[in-house]
C-alpha positions as a Markdown table, in Angstrom:
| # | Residue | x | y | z |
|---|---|---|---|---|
| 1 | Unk | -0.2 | 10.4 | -19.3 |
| 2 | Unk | 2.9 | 8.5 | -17.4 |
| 3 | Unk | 4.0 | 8.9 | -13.4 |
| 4 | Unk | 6.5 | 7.1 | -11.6 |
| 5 | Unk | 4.8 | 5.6 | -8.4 |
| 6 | Unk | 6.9 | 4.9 | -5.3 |
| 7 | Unk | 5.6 | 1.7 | -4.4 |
| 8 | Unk | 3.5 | -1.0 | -6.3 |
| 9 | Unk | -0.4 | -0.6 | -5.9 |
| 10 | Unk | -2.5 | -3.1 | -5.0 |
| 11 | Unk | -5.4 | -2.8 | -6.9 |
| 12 | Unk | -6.4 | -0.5 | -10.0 |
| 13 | Unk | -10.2 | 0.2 | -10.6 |
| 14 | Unk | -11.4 | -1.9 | -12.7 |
| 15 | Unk | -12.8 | -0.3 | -16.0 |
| 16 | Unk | -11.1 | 2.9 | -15.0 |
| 17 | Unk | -8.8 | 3.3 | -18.5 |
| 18 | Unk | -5.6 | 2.8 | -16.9 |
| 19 | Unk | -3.2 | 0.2 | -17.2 |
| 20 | Unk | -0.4 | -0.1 | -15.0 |
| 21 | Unk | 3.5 | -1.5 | -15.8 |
| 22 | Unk | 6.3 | -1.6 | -14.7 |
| 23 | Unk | 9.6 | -1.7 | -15.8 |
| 24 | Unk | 12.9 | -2.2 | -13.0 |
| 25 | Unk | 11.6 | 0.1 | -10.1 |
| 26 | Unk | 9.7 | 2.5 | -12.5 |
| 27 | Unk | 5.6 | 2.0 | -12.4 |
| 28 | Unk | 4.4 | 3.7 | -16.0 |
| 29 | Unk | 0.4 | 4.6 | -15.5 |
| 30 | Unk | -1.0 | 4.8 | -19.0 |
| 31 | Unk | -4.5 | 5.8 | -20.6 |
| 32 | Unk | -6.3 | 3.2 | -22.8 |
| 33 | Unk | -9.1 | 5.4 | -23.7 |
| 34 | Unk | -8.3 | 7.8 | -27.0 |
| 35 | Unk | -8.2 | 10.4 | -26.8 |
| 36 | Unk | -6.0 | 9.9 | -23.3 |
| 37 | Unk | -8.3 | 12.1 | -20.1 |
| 38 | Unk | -6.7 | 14.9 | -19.7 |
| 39 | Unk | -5.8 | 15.9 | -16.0 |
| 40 | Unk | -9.2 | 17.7 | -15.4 |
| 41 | Unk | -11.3 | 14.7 | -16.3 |
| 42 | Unk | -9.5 | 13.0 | -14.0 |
| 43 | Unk | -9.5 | 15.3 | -11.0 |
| 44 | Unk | -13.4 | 14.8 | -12.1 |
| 45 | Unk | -13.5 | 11.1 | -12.3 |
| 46 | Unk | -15.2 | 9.0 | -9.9 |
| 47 | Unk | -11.7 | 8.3 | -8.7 |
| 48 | Unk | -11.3 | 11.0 | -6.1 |
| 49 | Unk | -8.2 | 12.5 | -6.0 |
| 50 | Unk | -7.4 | 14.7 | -2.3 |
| 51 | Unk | -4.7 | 15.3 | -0.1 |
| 52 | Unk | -1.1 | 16.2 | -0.2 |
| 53 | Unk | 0.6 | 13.6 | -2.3 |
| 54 | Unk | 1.9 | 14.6 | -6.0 |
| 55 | Unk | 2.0 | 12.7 | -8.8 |
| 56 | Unk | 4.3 | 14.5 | -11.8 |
| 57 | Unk | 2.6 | 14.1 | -15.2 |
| 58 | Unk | 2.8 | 14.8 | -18.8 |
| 59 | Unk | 0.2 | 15.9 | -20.6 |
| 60 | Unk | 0.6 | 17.6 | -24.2 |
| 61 | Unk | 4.3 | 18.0 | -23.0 |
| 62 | Unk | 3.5 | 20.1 | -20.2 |
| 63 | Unk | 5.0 | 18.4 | -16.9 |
| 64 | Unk | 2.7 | 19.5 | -14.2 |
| 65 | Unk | 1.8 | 18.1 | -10.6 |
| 66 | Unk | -1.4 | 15.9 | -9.8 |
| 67 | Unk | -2.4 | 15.4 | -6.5 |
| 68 | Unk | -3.0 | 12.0 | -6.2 |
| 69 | Unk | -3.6 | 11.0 | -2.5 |
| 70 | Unk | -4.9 | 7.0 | -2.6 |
| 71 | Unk | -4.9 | 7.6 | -6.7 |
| 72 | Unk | -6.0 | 4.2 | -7.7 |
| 73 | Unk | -8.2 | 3.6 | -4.4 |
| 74 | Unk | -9.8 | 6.4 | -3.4 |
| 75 | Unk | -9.7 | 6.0 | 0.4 |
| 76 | Unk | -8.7 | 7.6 | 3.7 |
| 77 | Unk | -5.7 | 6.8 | 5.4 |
| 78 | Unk | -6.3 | 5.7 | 8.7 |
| 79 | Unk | -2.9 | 7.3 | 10.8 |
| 80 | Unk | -2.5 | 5.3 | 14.3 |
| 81 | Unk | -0.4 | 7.9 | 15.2 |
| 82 | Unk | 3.1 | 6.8 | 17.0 |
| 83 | Unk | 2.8 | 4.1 | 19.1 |
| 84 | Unk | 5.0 | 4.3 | 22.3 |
| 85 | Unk | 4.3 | 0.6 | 24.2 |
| 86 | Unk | 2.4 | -2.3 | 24.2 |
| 87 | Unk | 0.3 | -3.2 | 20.3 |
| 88 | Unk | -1.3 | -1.9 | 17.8 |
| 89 | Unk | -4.0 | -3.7 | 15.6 |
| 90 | Unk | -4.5 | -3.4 | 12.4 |
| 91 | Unk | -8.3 | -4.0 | 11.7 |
| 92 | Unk | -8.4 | -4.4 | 7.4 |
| 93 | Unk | -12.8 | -3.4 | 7.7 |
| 94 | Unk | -11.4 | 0.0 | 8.9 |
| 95 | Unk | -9.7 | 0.7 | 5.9 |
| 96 | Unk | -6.9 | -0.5 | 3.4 |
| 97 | Unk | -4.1 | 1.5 | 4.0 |
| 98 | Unk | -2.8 | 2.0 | 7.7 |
| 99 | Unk | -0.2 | 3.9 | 9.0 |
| 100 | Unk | 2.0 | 3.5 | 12.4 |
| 101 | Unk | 5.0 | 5.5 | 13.6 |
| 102 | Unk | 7.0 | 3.0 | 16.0 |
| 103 | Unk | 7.9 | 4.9 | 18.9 |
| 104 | Unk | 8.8 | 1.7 | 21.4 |
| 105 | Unk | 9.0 | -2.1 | 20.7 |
| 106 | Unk | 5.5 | -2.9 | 19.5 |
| 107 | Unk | 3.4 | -6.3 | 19.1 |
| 108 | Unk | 1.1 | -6.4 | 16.0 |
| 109 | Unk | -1.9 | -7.7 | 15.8 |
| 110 | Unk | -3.8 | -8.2 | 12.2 |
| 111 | Unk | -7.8 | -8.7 | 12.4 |
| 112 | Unk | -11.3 | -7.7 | 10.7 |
| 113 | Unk | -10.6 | -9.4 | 7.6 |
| 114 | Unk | -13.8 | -10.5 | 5.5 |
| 115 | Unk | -15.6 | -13.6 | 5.2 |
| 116 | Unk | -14.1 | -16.8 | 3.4 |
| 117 | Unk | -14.3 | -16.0 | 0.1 |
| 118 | Unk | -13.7 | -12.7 | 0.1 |
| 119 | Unk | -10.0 | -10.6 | -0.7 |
| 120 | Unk | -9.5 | -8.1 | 1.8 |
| 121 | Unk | -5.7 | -6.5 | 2.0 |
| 122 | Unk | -4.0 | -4.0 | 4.0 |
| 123 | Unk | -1.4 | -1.6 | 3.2 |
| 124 | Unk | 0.8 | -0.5 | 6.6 |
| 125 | Unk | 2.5 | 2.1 | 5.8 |
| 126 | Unk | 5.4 | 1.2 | 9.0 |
| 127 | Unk | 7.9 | 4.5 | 9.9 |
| 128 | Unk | 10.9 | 4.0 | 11.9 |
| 129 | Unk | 10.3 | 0.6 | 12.1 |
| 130 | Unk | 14.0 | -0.7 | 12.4 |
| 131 | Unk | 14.8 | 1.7 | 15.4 |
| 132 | Unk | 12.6 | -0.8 | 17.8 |
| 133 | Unk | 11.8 | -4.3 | 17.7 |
| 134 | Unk | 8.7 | -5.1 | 15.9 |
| 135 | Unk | 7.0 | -8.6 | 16.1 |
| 136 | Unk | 4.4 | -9.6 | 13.4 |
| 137 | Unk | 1.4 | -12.5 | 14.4 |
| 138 | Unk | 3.4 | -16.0 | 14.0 |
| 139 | Unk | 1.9 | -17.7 | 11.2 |
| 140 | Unk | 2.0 | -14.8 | 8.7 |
| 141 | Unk | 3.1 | -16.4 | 5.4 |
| 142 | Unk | 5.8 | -14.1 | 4.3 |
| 143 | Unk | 6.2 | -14.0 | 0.0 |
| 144 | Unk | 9.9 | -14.3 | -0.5 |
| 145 | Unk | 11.4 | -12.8 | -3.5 |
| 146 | Unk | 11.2 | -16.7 | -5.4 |
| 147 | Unk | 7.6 | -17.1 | -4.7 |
| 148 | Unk | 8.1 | -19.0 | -2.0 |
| 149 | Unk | 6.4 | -18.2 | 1.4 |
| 150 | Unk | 8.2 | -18.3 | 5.2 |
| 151 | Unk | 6.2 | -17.4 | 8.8 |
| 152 | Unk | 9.7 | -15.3 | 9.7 |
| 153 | Unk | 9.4 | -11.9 | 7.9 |
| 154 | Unk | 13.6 | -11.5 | 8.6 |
| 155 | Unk | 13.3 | -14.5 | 5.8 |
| 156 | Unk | 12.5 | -11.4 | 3.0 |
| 157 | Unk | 15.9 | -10.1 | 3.5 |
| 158 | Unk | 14.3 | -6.6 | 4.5 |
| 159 | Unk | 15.7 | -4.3 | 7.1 |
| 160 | Unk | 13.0 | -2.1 | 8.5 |
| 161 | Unk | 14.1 | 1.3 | 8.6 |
| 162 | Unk | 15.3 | 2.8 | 11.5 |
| 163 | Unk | 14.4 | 6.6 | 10.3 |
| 164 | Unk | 12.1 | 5.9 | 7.1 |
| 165 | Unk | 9.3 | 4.2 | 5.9 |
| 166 | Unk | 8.5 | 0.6 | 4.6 |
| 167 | Unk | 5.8 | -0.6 | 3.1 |
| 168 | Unk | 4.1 | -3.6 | 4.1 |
| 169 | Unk | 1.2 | -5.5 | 2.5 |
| 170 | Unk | -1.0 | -8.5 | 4.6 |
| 171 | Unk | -3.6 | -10.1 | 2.7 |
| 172 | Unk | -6.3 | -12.7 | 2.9 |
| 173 | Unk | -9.3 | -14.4 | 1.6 |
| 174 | Unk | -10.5 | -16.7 | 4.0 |
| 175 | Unk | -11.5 | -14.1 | 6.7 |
| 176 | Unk | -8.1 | -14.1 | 8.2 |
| 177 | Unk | -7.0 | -17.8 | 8.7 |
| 178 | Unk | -4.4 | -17.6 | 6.4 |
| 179 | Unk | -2.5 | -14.5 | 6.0 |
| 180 | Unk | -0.3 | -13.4 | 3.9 |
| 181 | Unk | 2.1 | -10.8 | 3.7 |
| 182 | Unk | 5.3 | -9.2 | 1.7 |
| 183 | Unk | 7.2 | -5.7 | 1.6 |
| 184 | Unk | 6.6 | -3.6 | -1.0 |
């Protein structure tokens, strides 16, 4: 089995049988258990699989369409709507991925991280972004493409879209003292 993902995921289930490369800007997904699943014991895995999203497959050189919402995570995206003044907050305990449409210059706010010791990320899924100003917490460590880290996120050299979607990933592991984030 082999799909082309649109963005790099964050984490895969551990033990799950799949191994993840990538190559340029194509992510391969690939089976280690033999024989490979096929498509039905993976729509049956503990791994749901719900929602809208397609993932094209191969299998037995049939190309076919997987639906494949939150593949690798299994989770609910939590939609914040569009925002049209003021904040929004982005609480990682209500859930890994997060989506916003920007509607009006916006202040973010990043909280409800776990306790030291603990990884917890989140995955904001930012639409329209570029057409309004957006201003991240200061003291966000932003991973530059040399491994580096800088608290401005212009430093990453991306342009939020003004019609589109980026990707953003914050992180942490000491409940939210230090934060990191990049574009994905």
């Amino acid at each position: 089995m082999s799909a082309v993902l649109p963005r790099f995921p964050a984490r895969v289930v551990a033990g799950a049988g799949i191994v993840i490369t990538k190559s340029g800007l194509t992510y391969t997904i690939a089976s280690t258990s033999s024989p490979p699943p096929t498509i039905a014991s993976l729509t049956a895995a503990s791994i749901p699989l719900s929602g809208s999203d397609l993932m094209p497959v191969s299998q037995g050189g049939t190309d076919k369409n997987l639906t494949v919402k939150n593949f690798l995570r299994g989770e609910a995206i939590i939609d914040k709507g569009t925002v049209t003044s003021g904040a929004v907050t982005f609480t990682q305990s209500d859930g890994n991925h997060q989506k916003v449409t920007v509607g009006a210059a916006l202040g973010v706010t990043l909280a409800g991280f776990p306790s030291p010791g603990s990884y917890g990320e989140v995955e904001i899924e930012l639409v329209n972004g570029g057409a309004f100003a957006v201003v991240w917490p200061v003291g966000v460590k932003w991973m530059l493409g040399d491994g580096t880290f800088s608290t401005v996120f212009a430093d990453m050299g991306v342009a939020l879209a003004t019609v589109g979607t980026n990707w953003i990933l914050v992180w942490s592991t000491d409940g939210g003292v230090n934060i990191y984030g990049r574009a994905i």
